[in-house]
C-alpha positions as CSV (number, residue, x, y, z in Angstrom):
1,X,1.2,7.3,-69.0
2,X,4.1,7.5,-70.5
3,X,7.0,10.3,-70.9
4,X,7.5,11.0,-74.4
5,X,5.2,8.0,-75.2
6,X,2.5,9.3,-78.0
7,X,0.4,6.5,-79.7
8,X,-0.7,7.6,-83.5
9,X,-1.9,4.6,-85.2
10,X,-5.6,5.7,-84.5
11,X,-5.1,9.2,-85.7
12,X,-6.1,10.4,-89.7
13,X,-3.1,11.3,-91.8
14,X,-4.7,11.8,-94.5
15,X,-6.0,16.0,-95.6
16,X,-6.6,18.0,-92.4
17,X,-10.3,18.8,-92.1
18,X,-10.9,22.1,-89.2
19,X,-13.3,21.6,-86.8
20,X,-14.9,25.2,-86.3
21,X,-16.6,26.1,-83.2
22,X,-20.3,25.8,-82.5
23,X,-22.2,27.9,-85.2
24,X,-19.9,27.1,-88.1
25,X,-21.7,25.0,-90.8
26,X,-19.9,21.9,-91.9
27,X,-19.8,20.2,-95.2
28,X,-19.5,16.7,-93.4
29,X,-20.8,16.6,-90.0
30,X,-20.3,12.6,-89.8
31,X,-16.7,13.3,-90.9
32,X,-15.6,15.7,-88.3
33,X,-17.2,14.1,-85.6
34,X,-15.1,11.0,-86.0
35,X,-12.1,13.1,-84.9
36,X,-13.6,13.6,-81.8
37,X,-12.7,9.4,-80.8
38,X,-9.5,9.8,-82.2
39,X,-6.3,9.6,-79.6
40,X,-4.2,12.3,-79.4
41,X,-1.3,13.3,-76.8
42,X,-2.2,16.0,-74.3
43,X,1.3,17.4,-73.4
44,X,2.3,17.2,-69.3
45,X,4.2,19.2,-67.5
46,X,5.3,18.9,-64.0
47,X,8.9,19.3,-62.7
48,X,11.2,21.3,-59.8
49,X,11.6,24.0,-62.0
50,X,7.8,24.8,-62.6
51,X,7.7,25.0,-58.8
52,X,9.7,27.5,-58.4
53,X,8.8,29.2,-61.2
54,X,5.0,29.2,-59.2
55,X,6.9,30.4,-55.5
56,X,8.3,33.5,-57.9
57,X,5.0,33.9,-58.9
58,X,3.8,33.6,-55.6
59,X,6.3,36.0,-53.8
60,X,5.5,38.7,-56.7
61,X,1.6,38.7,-56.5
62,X,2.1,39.3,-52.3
63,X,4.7,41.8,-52.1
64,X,2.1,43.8,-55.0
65,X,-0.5,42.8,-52.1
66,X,1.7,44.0,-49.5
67,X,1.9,47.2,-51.4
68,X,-1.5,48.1,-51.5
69,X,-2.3,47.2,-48.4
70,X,-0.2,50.0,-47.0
71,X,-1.6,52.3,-50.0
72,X,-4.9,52.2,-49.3
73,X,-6.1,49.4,-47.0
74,X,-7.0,45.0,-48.4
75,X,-6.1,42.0,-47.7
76,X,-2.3,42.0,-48.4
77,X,-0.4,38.6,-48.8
78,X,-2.6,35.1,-49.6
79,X,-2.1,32.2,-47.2
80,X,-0.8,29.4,-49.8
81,X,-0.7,26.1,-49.7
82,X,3.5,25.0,-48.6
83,X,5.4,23.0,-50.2
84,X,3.8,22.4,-53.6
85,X,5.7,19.9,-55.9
86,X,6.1,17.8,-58.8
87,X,3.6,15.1,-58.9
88,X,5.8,11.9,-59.6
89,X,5.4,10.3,-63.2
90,X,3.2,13.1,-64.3
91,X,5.5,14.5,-67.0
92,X,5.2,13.6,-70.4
93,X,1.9,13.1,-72.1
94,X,-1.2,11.4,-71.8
95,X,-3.6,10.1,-74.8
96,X,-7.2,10.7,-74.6
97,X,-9.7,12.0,-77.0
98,X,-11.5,15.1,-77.1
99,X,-15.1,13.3,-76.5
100,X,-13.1,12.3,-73.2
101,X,-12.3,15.7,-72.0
102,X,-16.0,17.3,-73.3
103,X,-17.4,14.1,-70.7
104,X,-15.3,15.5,-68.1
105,X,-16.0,18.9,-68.5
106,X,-20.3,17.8,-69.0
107,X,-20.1,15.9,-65.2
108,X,-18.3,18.7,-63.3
109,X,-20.8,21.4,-64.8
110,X,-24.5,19.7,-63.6
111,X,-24.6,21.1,-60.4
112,X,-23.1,24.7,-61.0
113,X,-26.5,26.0,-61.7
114,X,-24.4,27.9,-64.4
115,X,-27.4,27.3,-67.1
116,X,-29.4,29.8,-68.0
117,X,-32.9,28.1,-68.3
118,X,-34.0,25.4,-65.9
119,X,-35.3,23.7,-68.5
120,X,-31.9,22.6,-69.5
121,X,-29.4,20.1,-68.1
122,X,-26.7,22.2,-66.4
123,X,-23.7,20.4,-68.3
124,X,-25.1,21.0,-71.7
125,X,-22.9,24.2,-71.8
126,X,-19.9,22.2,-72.4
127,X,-20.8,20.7,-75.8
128,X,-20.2,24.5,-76.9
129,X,-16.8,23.4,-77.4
130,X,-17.5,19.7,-79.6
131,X,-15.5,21.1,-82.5
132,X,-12.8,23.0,-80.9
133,X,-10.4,20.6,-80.3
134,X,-8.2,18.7,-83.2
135,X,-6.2,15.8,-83.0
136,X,-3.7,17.0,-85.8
137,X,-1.8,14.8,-86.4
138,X,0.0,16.1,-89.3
139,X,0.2,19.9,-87.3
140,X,1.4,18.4,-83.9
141,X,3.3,15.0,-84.1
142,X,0.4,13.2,-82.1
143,X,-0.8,15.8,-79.5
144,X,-4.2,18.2,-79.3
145,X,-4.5,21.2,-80.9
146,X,-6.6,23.7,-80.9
147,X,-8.8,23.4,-84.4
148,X,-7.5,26.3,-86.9
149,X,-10.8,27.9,-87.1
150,X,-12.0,28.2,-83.5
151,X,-8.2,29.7,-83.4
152,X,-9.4,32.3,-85.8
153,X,-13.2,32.7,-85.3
154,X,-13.6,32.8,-81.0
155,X,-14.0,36.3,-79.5
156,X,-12.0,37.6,-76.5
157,X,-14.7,36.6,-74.1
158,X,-15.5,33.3,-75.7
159,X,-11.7,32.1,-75.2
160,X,-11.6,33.4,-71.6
161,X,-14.7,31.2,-70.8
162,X,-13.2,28.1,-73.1
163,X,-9.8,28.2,-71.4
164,X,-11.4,28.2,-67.8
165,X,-13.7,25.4,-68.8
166,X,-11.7,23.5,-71.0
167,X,-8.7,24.0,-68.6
168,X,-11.2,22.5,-66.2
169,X,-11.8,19.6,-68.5
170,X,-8.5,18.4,-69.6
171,X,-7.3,19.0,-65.5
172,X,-10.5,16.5,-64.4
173,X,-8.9,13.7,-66.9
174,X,-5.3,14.3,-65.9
175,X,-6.0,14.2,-62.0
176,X,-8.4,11.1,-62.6
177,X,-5.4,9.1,-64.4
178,X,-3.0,9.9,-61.6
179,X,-5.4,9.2,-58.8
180,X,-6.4,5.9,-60.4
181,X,-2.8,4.7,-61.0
182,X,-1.9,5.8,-57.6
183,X,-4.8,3.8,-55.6
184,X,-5.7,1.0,-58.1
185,X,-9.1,-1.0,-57.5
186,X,-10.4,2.3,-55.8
187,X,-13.0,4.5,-57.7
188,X,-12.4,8.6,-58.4
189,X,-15.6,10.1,-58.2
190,X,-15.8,14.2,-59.0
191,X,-17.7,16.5,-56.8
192,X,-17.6,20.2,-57.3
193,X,-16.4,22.3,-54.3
194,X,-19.1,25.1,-53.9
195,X,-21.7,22.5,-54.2
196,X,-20.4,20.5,-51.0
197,X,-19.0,23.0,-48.3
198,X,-22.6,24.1,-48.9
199,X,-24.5,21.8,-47.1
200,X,-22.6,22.9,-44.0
201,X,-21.2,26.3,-44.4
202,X,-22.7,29.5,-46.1
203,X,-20.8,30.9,-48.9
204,X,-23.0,34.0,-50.3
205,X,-24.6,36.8,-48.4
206,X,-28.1,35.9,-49.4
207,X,-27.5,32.5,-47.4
208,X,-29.5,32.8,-44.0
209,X,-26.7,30.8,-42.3
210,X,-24.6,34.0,-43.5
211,X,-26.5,36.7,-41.6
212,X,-26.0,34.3,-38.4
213,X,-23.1,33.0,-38.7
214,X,-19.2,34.9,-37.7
215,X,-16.1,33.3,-38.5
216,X,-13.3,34.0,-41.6
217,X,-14.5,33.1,-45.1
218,X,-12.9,33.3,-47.7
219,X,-13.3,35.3,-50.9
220,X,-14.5,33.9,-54.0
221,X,-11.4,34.4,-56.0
222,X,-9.7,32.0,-53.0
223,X,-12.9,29.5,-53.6
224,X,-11.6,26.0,-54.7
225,X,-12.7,24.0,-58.1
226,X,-13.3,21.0,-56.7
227,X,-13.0,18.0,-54.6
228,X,-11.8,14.4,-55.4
229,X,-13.3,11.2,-53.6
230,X,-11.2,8.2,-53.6
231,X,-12.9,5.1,-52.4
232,X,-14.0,1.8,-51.9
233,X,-17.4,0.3,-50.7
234,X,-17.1,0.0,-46.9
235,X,-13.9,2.0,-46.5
236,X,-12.9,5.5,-45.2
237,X,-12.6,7.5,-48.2
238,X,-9.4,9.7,-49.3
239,X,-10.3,13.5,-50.7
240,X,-8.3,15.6,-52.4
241,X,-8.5,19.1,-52.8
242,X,-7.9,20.4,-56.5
243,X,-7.9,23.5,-58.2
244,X,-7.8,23.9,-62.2
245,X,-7.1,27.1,-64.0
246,X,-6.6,27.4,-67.9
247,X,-5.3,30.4,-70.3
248,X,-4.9,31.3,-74.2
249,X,-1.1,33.0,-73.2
250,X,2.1,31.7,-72.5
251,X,3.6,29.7,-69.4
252,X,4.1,32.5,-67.8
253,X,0.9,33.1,-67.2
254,X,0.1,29.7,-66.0
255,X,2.6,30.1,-62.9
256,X,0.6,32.9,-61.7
257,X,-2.6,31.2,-62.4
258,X,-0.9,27.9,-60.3
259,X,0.3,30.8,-57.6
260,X,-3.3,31.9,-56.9
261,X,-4.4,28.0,-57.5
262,X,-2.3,27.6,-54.3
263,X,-4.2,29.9,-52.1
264,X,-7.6,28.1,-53.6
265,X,-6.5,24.4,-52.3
266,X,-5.0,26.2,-48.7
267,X,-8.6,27.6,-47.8
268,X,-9.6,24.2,-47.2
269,X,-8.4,21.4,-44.6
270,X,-9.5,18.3,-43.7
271,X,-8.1,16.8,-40.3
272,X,-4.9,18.4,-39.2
273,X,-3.5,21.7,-40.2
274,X,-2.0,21.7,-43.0
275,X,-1.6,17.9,-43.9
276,X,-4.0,17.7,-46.4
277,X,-3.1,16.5,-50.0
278,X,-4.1,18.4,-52.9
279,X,-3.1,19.2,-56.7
280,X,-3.2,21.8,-59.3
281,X,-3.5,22.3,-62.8
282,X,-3.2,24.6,-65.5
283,X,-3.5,24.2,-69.0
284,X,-2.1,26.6,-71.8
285,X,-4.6,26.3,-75.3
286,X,-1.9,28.1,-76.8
287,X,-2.8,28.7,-80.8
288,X,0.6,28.1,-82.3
289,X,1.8,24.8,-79.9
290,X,0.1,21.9,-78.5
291,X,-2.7,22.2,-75.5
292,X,-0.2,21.4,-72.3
293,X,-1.5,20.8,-69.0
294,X,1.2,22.3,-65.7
295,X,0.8,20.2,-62.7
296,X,2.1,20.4,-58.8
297,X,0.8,18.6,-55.8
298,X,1.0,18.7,-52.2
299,X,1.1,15.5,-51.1
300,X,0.4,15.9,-47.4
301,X,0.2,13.4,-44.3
302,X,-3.3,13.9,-43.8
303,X,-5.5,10.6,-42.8
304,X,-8.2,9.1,-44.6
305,X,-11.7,10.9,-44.2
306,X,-13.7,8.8,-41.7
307,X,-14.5,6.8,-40.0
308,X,-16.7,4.7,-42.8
309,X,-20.0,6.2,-42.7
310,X,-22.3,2.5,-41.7
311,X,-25.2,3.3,-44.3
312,X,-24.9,6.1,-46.9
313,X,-28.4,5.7,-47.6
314,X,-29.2,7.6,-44.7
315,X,-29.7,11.7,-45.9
316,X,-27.5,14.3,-45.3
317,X,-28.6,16.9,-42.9
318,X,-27.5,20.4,-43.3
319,X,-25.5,22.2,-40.8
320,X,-24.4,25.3,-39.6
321,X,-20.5,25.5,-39.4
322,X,-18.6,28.7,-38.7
323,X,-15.7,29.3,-41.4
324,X,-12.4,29.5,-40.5
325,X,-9.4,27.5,-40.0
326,X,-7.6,27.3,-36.4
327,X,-4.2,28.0,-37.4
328,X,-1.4,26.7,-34.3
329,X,0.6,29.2,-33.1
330,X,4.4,29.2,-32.3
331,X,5.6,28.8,-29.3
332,X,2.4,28.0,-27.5
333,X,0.9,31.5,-28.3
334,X,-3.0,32.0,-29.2
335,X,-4.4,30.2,-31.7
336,X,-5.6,32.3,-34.9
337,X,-8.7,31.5,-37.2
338,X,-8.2,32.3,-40.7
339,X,-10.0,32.0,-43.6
340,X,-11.1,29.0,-44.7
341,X,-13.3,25.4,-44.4
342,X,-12.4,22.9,-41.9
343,X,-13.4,19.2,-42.0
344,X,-12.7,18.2,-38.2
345,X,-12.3,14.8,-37.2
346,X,-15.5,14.1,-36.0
347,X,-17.2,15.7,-38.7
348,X,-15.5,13.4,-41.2
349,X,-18.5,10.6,-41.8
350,X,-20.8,13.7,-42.2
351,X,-18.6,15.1,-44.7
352,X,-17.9,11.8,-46.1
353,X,-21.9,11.2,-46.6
354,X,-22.4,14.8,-48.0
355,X,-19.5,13.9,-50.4
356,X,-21.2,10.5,-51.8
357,X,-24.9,12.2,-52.2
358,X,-23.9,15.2,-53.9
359,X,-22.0,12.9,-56.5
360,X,-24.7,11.1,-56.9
361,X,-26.9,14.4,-57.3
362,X,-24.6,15.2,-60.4
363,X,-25.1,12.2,-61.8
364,X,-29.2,12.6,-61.6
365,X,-28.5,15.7,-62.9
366,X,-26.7,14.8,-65.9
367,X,-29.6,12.6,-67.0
368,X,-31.6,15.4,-67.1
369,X,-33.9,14.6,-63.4
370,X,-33.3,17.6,-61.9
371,X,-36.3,15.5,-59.2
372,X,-33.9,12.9,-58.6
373,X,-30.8,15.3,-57.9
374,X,-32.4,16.9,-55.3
375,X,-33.6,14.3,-53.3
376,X,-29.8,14.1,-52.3
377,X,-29.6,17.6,-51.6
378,X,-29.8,20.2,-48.8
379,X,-31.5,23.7,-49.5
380,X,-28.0,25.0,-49.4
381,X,-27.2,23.0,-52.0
382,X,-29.9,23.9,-54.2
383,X,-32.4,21.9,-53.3
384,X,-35.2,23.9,-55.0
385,X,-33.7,24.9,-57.7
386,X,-33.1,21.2,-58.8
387,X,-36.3,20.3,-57.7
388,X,-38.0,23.2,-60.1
389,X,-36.5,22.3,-63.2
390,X,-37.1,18.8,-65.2
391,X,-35.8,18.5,-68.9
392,X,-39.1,19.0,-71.3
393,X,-38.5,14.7,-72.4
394,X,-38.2,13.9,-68.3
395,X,-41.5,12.5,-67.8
396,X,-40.9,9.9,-70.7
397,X,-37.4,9.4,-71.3
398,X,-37.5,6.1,-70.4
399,X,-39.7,5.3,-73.3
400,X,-38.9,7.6,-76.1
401,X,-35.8,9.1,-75.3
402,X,-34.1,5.8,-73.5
403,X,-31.4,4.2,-76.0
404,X,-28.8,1.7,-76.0
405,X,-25.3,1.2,-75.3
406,X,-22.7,-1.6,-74.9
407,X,-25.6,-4.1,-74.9
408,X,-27.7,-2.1,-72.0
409,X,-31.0,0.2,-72.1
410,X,-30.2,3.6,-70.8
411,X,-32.2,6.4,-69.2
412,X,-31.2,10.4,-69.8
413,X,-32.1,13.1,-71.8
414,X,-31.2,14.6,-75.4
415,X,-30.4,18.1,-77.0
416,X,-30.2,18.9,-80.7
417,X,-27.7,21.3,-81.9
418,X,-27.8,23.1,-84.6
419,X,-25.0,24.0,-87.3
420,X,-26.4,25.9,-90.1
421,X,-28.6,23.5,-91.9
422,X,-27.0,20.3,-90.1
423,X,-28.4,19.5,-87.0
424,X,-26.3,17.2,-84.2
425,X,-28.4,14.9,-81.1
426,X,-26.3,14.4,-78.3
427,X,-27.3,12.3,-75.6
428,X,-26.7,11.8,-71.5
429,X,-27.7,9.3,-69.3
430,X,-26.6,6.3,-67.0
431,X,-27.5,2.2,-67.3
432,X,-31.5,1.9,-66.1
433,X,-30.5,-0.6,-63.5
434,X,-28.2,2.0,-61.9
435,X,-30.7,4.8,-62.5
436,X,-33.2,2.7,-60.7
437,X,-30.8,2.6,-57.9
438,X,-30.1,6.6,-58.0
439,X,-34.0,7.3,-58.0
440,X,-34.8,4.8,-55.0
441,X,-31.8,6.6,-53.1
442,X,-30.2,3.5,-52.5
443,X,-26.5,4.8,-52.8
444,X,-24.3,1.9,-51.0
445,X,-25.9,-0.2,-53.8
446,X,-25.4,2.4,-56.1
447,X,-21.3,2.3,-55.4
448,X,-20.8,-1.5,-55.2
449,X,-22.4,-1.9,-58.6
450,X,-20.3,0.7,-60.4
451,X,-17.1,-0.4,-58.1
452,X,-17.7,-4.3,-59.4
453,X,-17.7,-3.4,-62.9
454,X,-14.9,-0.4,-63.1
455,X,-12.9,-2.2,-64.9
456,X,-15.1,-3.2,-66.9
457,X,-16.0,0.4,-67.8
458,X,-12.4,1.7,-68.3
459,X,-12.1,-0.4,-70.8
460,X,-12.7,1.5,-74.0
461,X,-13.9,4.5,-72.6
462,X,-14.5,6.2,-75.9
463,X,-16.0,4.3,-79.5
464,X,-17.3,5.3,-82.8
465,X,-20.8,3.5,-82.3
466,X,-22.0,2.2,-85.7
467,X,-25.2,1.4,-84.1
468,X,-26.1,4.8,-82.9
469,X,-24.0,6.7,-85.5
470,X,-21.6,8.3,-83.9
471,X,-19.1,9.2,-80.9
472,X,-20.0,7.4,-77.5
473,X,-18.2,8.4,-74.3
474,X,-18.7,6.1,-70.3
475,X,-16.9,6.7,-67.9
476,X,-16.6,4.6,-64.4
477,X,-19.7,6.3,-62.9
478,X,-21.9,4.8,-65.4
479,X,-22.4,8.0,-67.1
480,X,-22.2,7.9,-70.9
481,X,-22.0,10.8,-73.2
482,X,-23.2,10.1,-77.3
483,X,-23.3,12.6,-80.2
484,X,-24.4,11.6,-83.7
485,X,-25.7,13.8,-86.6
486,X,-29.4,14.1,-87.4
487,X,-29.8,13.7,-91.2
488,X,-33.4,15.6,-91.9
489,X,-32.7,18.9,-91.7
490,X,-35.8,21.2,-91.3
């Protein structure tokens, strides 16, 4: 990644063809869906001054706080994560493709149980948003845009939800690139938040553990997006906190979105107080300039999560923790518990286990087995909600929906779109060796197959497949994302 750095040579210059959102009928399906492998710049921002445009943020939203607390009773100021910075060779601008950040966005949605019939992969949500990004070359110099007609033609509440999700996409890529540059030969795996503190604390009110339990939890505006796993076969893992936000408006509004990020990432600690690292994003789809993602860090003292857990195979139990930090006290007063999750010491190979299966669980997920993603779930989790919903092509997807991709069989599961009278197949699944592996619950296996051949798999993430007719995204996991369109039209 490189400041001021854009690479157009694989961008169209010739007439600019818009790439509606989801509903609108194009004229040339094949053509539009080539710009979706095409490199474009995604604009980064991350510098002194944004943080302390975010502590002014900050300071604003608490003295407000502080002022209705006295009013008429609440919470009053947010604990916030100290000390946020730049995050060092961040600015400047990274190339990727929009099939890239649609990936992203499909892997961190499978085990959100947003869907809203079991019957359908989790992460197919994100496809919603296959024609509303543009590498415009001729608009933009180089970076993403937002197409012209999804600028014109999305409702109020359909940009809200795209700049959350997308924001969440384009913050996945960015904190993946850093996070691989910074630990090379180490794999980044994604796991949302919600979906791990789950196996050991209770975060709704219709959890048992909930009625039982005491402690300080926080509310869901402070819940945090994610977490980041950085690891190696055999090793202690490193885990990052990170929070992404995203908005239609200006960058102002971003550095109050980063100031509540802040109080997202503080609400959970792993080892001692405060010396865990974490980042933020937030990106600005802003219609008349180029989609730019703001970025601070924390980058803590905090140890590495262990030690190594000796055989990941082994299941993850589900436990009953109490919420709450223990904040130290000055001068040897009493210690406070505040809100929040905290990963003790010794709970660290637990955590570190819970961490690797519910991966893995997404990655079940995205082929469609909701079967196989439970088996590495808790009931917290979601066991039985996995377990009770199985795409309609599950039972024979290895036979009539398996396909192929960079000279390997693949098992997953398909969903056709339709736009007007052109209909579009997209496809998501994993290498059947590895799927074997993720069935059988073998997950040390699992991880030193896809850690032997990451580099492998970062090579070329994204290609126009000639073969299958269209854009093909695989990412490190073994996951692989495919969209082609379907010429009978019915």
């Amino acid at each position: 990644m490189q400041a001021g750095h854009f690479p157009t040579d694989n961008l169209r210059h010739g007439p600019y063809h818009p790439l509606g959102p989801m509903g609108v009928i194009l004229a040339k399906s094949g053509e539009a869906l080539e710009d979706l492998v095409k490199e474009a710049a995604v604009a980064i921002h991350s510098s002194s001054g944004l943080s302390g445009k975010v502590e002014e943020a900050a300071a604003k939203d608490d003295e407000k706080r502080e002022e209705k607390r006295k009013d008429s009773g609440g919470a009053g100021a947010l604990r916030r994560k100290p000390g946020l910075s730049p995050i060092p060779g961040a600015s400047g601008g990274l190339v990727t493709t929009p099939w890239t950040v649609l990936h992203a966005l499909a892997r961190s949605l499978t085990l959100t149980r947003k869907g809203a019939a079991r019957g359908l992969s989790e992460h197919w949500g994100g496809l919603k948003y296959g024609l509303d990004l543009s590498p415009d070359s001729a608009k933009a110099r180089g970076h993403m845009v937002l197409s012209s007609d999804s600028q014109s033609m999305a409702s109020a509440y359909y940009k809200r939800l795209r700049s959350d999700e997308l924001g969440t996409g384009f913050g996945i890529v960015l904190a993946e690139h850093i996070l691989r540059e910074r630990y090379p030969g180490h794999m980044v795996s994604l796991i949302p938040a919600d979906t791990a503190l789950q196996a050991g604390w209770a975060l709704s009110a219709s959890d048992e553990r909930h009625r039982k339990g005491r402690g300080s939890l926080p509310s869901r505006q402070q819940r945090l997006s994610c977490f980041f796993e950085v690891w190696k076969p055999g090793e202690p893992s490193r885990v990052f906190p990170v929070d992404f936000r995203g908005n239609h408006g200006t960058p102002a509004r971003v550095h109050r979105q980063l100031a509540d990020s802040s109080a997202r990432v503080e609400a959970v600690h792993i080892g001692p107080w405060n010396r865990t690292p974490c980042m933020v994003f937030g990106t600005v789809l802003d219609t008349d300039r180029p989609i730019t993602v703001y970025g601070l860090e924390s980058p803590g003292s905090g140890r590495l999560l262990g030690p190594p857990s000796e055989n990941l195979d082994r299941g993850v139990e589900s436990r009953h923790e109490f919420p709450g930090i223990n904040r130290p006290a000055p001068r040897g007063g009493p210690v406070e518990n505040v809100p929040g999750f905290h990963i003790k010491p010794e709970n660290g190979e637990w955590f570190q286990r819970v961490l690797a299966h519910t991966a893995v669980a997404g990655l079940a997920a995205f082929t469609g087995d909701g079967e196989a993603a439970s088996g590495y779930l808790t009931e917290g989790q979601g066991k039985k909600y996995f377990s009770a919903y199985a795409h309609s092509a599950t039972g024979s997807i290895r036979n009539v929906h398996g396909e192929e991709f960079f000279g390997l069989p693949f098992t997953g599961t398909d969903h056709v779109f339709r736009l007007g009278d052109k209909r579009l197949d997209a496809f998501s699944g994993v290498p059947e060796y590895l799927f074997d592996l993720v069935e059988g619950k073998k997950v040390e296996q699992y991880r030193r197959e896809v850690h032997a051949r990451m580099a492998e798999w970062s090579e070329k993430p994204v290609i126009w497949d000639e073969r299958w007719g269209g854009p093909v995204s695989r990412h490190p996991d073994g996951s692989v994302l495919a969209i082609r369109p379907l010429h009978r039209s019915t």
